[in-house]
mmCIF file of the N, C-alpha and C atoms, coordinates in Angstrom:
data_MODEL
# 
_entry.id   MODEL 
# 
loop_
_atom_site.group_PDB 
_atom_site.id 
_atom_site.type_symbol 
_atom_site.label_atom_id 
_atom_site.label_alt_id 
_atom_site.label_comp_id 
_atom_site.label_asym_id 
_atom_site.label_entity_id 
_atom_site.label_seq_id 
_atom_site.pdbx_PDB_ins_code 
_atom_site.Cartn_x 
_atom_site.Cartn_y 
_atom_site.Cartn_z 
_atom_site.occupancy 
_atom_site.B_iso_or_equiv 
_atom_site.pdbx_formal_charge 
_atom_site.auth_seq_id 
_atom_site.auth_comp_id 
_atom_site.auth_asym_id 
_atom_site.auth_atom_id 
_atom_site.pdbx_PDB_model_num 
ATOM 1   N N  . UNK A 1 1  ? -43.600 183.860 113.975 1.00 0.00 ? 1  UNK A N  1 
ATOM 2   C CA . UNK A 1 1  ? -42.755 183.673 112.813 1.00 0.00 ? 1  UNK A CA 1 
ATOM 3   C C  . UNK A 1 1  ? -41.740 182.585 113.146 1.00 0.00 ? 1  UNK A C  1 
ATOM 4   N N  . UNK A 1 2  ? -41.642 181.771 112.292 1.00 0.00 ? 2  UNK A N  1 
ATOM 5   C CA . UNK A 1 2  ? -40.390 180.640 112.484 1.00 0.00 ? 2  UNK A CA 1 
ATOM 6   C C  . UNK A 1 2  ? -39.226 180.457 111.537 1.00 0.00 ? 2  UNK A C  1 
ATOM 7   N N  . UNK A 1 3  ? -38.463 180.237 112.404 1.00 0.00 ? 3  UNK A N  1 
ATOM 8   C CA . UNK A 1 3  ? -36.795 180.420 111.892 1.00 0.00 ? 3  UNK A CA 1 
ATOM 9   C C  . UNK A 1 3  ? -36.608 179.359 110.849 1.00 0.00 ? 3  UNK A C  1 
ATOM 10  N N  . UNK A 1 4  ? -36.108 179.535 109.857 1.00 0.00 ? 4  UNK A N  1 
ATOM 11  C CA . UNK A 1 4  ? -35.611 179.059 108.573 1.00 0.00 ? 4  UNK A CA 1 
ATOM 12  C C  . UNK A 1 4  ? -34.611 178.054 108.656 1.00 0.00 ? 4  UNK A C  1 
ATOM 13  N N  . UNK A 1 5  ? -33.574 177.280 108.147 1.00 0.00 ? 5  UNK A N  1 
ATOM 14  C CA . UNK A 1 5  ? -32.449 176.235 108.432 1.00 0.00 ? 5  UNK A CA 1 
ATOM 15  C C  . UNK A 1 5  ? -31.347 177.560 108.408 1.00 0.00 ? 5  UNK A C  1 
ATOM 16  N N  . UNK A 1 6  ? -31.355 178.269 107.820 1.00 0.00 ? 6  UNK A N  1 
ATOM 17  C CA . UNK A 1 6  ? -30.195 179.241 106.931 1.00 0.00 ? 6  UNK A CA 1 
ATOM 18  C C  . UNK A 1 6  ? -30.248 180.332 108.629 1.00 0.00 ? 6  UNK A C  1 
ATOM 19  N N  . UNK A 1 7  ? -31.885 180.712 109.179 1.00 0.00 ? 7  UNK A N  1 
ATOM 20  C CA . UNK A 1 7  ? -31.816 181.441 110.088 1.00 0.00 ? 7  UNK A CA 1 
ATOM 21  C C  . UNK A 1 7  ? -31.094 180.998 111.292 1.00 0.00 ? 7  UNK A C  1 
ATOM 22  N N  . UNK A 1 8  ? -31.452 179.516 112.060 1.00 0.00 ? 8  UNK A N  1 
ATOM 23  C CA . UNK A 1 8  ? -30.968 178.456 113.086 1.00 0.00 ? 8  UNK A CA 1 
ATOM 24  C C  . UNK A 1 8  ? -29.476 178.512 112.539 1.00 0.00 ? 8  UNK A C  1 
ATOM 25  N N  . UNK A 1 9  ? -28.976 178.208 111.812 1.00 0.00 ? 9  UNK A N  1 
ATOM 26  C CA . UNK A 1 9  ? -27.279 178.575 111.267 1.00 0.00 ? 9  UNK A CA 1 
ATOM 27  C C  . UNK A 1 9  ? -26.841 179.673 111.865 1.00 0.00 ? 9  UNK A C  1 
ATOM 28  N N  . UNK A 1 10 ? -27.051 180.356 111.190 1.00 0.00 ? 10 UNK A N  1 
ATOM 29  C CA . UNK A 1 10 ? -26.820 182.120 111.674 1.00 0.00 ? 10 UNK A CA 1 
ATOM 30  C C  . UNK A 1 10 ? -26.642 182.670 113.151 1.00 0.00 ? 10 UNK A C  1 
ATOM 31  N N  . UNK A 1 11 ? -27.784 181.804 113.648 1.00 0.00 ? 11 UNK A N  1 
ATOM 32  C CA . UNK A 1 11 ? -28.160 182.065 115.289 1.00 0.00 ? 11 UNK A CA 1 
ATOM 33  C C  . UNK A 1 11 ? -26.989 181.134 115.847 1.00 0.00 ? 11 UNK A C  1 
ATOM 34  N N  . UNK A 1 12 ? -26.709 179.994 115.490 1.00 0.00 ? 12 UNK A N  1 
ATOM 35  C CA . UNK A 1 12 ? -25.758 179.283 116.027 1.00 0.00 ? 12 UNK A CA 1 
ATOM 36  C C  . UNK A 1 12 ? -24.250 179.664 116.039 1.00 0.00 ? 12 UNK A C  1 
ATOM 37  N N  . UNK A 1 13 ? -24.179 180.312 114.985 1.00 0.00 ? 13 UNK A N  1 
ATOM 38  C CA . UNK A 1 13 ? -22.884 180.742 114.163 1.00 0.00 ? 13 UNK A CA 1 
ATOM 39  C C  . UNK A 1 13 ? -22.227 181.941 115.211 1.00 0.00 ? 13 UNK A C  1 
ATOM 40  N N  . UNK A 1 14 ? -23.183 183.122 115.354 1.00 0.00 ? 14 UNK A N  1 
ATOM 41  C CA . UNK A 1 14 ? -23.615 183.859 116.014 1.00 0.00 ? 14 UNK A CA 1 
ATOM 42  C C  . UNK A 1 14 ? -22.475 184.050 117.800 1.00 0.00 ? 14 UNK A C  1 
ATOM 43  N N  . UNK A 1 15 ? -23.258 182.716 118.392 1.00 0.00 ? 15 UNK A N  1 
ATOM 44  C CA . UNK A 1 15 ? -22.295 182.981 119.455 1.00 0.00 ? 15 UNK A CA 1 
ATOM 45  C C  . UNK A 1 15 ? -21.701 181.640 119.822 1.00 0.00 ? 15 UNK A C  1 
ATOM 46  N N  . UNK A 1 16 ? -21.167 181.182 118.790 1.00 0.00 ? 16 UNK A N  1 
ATOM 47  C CA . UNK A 1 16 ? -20.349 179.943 118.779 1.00 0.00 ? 16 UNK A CA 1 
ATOM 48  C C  . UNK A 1 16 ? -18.827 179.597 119.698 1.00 0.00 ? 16 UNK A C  1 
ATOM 49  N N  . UNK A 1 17 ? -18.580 180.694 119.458 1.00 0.00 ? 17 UNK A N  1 
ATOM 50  C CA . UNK A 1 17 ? -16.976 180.913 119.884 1.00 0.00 ? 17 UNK A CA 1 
ATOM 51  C C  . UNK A 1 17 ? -16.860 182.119 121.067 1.00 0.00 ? 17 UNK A C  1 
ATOM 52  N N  . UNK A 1 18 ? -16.492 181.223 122.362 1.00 0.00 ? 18 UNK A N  1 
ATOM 53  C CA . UNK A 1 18 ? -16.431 182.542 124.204 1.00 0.00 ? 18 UNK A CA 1 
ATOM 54  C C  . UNK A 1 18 ? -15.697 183.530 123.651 1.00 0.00 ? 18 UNK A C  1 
ATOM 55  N N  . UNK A 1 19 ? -14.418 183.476 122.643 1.00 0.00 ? 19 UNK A N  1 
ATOM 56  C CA . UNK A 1 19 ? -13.479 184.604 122.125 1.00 0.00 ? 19 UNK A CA 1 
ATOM 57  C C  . UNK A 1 19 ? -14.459 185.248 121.220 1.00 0.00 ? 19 UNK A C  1 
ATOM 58  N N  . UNK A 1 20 ? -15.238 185.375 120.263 1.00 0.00 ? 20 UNK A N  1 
ATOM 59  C CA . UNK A 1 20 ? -15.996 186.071 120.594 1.00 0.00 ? 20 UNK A CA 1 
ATOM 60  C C  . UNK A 1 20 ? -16.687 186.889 120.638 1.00 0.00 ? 20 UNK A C  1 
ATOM 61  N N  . UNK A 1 21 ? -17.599 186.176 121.730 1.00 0.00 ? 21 UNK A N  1 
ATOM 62  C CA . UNK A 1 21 ? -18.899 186.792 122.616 1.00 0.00 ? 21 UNK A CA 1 
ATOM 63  C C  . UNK A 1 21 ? -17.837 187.338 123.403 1.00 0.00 ? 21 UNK A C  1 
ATOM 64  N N  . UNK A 1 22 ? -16.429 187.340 124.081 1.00 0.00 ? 22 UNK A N  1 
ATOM 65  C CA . UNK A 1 22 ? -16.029 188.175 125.247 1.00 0.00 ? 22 UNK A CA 1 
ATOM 66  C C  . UNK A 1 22 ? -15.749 189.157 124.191 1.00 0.00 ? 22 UNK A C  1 
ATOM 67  N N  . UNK A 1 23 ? -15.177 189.511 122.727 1.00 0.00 ? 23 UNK A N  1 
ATOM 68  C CA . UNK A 1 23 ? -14.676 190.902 121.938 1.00 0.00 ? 23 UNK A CA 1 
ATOM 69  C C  . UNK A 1 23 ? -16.213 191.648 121.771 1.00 0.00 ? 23 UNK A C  1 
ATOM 70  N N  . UNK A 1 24 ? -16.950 190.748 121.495 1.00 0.00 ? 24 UNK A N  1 
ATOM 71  C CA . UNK A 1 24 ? -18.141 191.361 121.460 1.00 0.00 ? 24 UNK A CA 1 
ATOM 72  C C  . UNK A 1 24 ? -18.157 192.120 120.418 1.00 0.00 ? 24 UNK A C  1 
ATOM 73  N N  . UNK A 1 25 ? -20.128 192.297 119.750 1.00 0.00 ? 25 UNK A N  1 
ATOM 74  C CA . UNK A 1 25 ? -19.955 192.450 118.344 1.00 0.00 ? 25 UNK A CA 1 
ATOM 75  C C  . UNK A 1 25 ? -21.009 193.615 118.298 1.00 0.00 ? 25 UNK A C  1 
ATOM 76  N N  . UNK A 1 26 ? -21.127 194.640 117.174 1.00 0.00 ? 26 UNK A N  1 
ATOM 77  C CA . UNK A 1 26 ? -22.643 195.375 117.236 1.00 0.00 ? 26 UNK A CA 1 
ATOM 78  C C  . UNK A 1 26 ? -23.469 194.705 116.870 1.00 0.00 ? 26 UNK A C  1 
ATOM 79  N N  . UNK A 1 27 ? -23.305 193.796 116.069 1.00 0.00 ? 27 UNK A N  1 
ATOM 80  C CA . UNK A 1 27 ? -24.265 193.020 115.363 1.00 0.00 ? 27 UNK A CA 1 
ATOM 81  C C  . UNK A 1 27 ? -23.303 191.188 115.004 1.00 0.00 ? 27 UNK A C  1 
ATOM 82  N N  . UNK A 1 28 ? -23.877 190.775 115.865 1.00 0.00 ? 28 UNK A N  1 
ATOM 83  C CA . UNK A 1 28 ? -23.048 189.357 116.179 1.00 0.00 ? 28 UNK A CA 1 
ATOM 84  C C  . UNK A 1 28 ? -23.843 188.521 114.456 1.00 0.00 ? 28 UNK A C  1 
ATOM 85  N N  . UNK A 1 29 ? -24.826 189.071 114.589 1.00 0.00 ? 29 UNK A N  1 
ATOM 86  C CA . UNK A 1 29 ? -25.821 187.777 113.434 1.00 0.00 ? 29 UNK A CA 1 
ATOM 87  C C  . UNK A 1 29 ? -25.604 188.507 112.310 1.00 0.00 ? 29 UNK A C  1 
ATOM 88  N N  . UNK A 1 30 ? -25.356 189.582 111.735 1.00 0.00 ? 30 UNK A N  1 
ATOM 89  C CA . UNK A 1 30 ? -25.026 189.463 110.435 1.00 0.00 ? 30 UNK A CA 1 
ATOM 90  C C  . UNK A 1 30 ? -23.560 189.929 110.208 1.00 0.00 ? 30 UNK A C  1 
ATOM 91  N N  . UNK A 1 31 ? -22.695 189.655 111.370 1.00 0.00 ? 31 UNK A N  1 
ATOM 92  C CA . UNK A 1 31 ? -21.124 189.487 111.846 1.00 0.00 ? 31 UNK A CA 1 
ATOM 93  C C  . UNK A 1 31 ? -21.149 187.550 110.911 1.00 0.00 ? 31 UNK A C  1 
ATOM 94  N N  . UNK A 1 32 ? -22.090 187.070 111.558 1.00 0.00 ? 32 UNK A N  1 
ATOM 95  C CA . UNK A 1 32 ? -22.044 185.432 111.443 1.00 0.00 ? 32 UNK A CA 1 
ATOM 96  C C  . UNK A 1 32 ? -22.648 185.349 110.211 1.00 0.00 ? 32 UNK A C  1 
ATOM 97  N N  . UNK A 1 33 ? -23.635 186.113 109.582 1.00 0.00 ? 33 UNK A N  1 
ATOM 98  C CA . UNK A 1 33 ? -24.068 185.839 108.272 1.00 0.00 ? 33 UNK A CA 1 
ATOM 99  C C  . UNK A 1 33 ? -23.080 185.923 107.408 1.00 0.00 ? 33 UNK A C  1 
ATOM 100 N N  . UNK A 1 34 ? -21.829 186.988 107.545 1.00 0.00 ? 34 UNK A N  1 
ATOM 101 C CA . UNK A 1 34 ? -20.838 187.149 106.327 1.00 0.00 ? 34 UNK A CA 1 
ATOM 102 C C  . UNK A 1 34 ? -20.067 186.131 106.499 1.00 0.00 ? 34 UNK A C  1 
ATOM 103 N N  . UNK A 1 35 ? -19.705 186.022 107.863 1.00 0.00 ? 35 UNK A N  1 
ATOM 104 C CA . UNK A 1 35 ? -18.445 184.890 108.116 1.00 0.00 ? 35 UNK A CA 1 
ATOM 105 C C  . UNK A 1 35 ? -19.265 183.349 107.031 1.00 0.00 ? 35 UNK A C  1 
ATOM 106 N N  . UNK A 1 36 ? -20.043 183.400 107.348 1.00 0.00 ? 36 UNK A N  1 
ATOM 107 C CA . UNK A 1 36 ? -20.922 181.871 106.660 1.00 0.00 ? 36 UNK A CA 1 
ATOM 108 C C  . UNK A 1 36 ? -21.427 181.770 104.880 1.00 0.00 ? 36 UNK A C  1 
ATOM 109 N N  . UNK A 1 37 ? -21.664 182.836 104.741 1.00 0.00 ? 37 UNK A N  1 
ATOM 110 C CA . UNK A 1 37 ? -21.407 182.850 103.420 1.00 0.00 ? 37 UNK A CA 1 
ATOM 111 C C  . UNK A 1 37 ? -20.389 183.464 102.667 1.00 0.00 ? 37 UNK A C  1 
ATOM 112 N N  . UNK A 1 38 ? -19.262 184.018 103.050 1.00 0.00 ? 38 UNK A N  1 
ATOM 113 C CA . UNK A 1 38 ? -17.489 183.426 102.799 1.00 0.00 ? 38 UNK A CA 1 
ATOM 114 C C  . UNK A 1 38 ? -17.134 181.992 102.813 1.00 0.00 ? 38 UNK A C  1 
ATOM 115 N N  . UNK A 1 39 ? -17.589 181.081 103.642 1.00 0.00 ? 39 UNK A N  1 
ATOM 116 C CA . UNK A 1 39 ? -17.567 180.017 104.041 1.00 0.00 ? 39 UNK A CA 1 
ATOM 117 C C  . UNK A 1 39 ? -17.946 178.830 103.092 1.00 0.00 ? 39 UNK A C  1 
ATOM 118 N N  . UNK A 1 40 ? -19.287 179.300 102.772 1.00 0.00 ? 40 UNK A N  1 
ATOM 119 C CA . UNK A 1 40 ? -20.119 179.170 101.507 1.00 0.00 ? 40 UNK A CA 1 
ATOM 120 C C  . UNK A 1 40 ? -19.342 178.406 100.362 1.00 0.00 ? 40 UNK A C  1 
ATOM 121 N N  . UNK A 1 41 ? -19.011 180.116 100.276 1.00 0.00 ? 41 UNK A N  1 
ATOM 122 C CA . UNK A 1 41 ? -18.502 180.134 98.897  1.00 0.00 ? 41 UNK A CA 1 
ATOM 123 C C  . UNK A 1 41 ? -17.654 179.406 98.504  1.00 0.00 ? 41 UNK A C  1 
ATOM 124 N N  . UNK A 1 42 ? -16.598 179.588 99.465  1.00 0.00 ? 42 UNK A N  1 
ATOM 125 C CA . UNK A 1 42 ? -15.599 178.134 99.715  1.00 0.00 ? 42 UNK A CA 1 
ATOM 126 C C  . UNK A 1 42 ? -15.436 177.025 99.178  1.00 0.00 ? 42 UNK A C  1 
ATOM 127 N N  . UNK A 1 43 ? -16.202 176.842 99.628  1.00 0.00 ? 43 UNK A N  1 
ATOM 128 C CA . UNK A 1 43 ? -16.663 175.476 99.511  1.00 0.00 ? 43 UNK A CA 1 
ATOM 129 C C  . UNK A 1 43 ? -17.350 175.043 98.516  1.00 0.00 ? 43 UNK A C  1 
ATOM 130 N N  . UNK A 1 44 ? -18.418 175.944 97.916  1.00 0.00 ? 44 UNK A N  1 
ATOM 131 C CA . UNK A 1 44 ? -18.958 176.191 96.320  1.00 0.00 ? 44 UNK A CA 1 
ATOM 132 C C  . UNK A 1 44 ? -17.663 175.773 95.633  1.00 0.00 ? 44 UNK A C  1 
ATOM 133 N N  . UNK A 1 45 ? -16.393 176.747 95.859  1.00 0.00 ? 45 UNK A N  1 
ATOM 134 C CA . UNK A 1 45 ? -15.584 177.160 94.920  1.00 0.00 ? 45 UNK A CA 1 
ATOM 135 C C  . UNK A 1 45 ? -14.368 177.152 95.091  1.00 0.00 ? 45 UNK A C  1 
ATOM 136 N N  . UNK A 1 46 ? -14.293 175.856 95.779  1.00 0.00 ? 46 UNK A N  1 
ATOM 137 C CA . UNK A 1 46 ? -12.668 176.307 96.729  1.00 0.00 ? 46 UNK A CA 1 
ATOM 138 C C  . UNK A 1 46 ? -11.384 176.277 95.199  1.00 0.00 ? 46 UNK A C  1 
ATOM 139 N N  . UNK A 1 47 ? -11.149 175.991 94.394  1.00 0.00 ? 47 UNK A N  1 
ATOM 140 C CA . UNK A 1 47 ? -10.059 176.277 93.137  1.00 0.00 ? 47 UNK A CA 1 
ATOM 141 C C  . UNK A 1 47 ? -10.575 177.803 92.759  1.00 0.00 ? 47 UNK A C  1 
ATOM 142 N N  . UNK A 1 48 ? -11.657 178.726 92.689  1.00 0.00 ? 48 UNK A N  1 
ATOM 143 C CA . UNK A 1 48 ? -11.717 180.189 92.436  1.00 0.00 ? 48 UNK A CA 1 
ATOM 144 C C  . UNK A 1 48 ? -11.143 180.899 93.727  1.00 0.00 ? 48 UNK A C  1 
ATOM 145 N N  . UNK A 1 49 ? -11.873 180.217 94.599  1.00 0.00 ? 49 UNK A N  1 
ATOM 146 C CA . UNK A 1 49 ? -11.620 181.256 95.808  1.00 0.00 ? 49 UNK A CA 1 
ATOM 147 C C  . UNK A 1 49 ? -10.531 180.776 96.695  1.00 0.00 ? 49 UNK A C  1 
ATOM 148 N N  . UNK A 1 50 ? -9.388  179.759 95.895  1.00 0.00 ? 50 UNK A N  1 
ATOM 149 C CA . UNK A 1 50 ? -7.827  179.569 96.823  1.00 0.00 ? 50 UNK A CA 1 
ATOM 150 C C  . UNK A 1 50 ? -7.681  180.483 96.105  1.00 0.00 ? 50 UNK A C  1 
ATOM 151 N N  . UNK A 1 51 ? -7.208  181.045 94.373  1.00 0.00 ? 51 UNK A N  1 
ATOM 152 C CA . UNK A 1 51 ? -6.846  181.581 93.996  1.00 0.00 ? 51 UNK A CA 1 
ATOM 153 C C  . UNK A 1 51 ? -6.995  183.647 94.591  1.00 0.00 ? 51 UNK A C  1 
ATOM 154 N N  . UNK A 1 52 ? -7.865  183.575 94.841  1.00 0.00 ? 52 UNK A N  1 
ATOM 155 C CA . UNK A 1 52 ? -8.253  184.910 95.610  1.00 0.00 ? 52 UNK A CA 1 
ATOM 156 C C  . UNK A 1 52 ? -7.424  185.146 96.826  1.00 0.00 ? 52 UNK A C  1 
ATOM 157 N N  . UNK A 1 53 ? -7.483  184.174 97.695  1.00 0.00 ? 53 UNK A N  1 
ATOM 158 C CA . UNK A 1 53 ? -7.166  184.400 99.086  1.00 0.00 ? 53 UNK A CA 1 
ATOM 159 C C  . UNK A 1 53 ? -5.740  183.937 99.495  1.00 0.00 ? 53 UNK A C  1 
ATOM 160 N N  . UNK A 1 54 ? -5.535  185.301 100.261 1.00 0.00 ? 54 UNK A N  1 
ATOM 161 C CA . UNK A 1 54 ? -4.340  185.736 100.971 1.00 0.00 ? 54 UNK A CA 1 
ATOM 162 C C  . UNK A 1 54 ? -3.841  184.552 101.743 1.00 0.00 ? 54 UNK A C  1 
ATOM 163 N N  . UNK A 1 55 ? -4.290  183.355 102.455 1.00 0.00 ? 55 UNK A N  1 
ATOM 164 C CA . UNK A 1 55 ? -3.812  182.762 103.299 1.00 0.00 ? 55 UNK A CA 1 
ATOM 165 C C  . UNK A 1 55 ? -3.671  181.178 102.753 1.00 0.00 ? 55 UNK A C  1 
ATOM 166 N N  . UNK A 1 56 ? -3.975  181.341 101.461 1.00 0.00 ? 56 UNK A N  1 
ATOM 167 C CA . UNK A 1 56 ? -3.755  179.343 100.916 1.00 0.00 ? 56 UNK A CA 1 
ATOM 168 C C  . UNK A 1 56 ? -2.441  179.869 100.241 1.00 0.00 ? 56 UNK A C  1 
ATOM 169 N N  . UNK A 1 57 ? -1.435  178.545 100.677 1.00 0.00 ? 57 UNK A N  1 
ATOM 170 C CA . UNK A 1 57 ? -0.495  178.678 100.115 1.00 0.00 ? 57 UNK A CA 1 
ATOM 171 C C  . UNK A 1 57 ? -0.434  178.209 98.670  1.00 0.00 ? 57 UNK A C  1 
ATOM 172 N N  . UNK A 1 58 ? 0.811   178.894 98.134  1.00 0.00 ? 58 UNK A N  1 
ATOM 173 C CA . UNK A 1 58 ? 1.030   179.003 96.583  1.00 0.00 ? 58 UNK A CA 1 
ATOM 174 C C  . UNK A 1 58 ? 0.895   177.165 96.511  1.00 0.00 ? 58 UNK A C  1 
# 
């Protein structure tokens, strides 16, 4: 079976950052699937989703 562009993302995403792989995850790849499509969306939508989020300033 071969990995997809969206799968190679995921896997990369995955253990990108030593902080972390040292906290360590139960599930690192669909830890990295949510982080990436939050990310996504973003970026889809960044004027819907500043309005949502806690950390863009007013």
């Amino acid at each position: 079976m071969s990995q997809t562009p969206e799968d190679d993302r995921i896997a990369e995403r995955a253990g990108s950052l030593p902080e972390e792989r040292a906290a360590g995850s139960a599930d690192p790849e669909a830890q990295a699937e949510a982080i990436l499509e939050d990310s996504d969306e973003r970026v889809e939508d960044p004027e819907g989703t500043r309005e949502a989020s806690t950390q863009t300033p007013d």
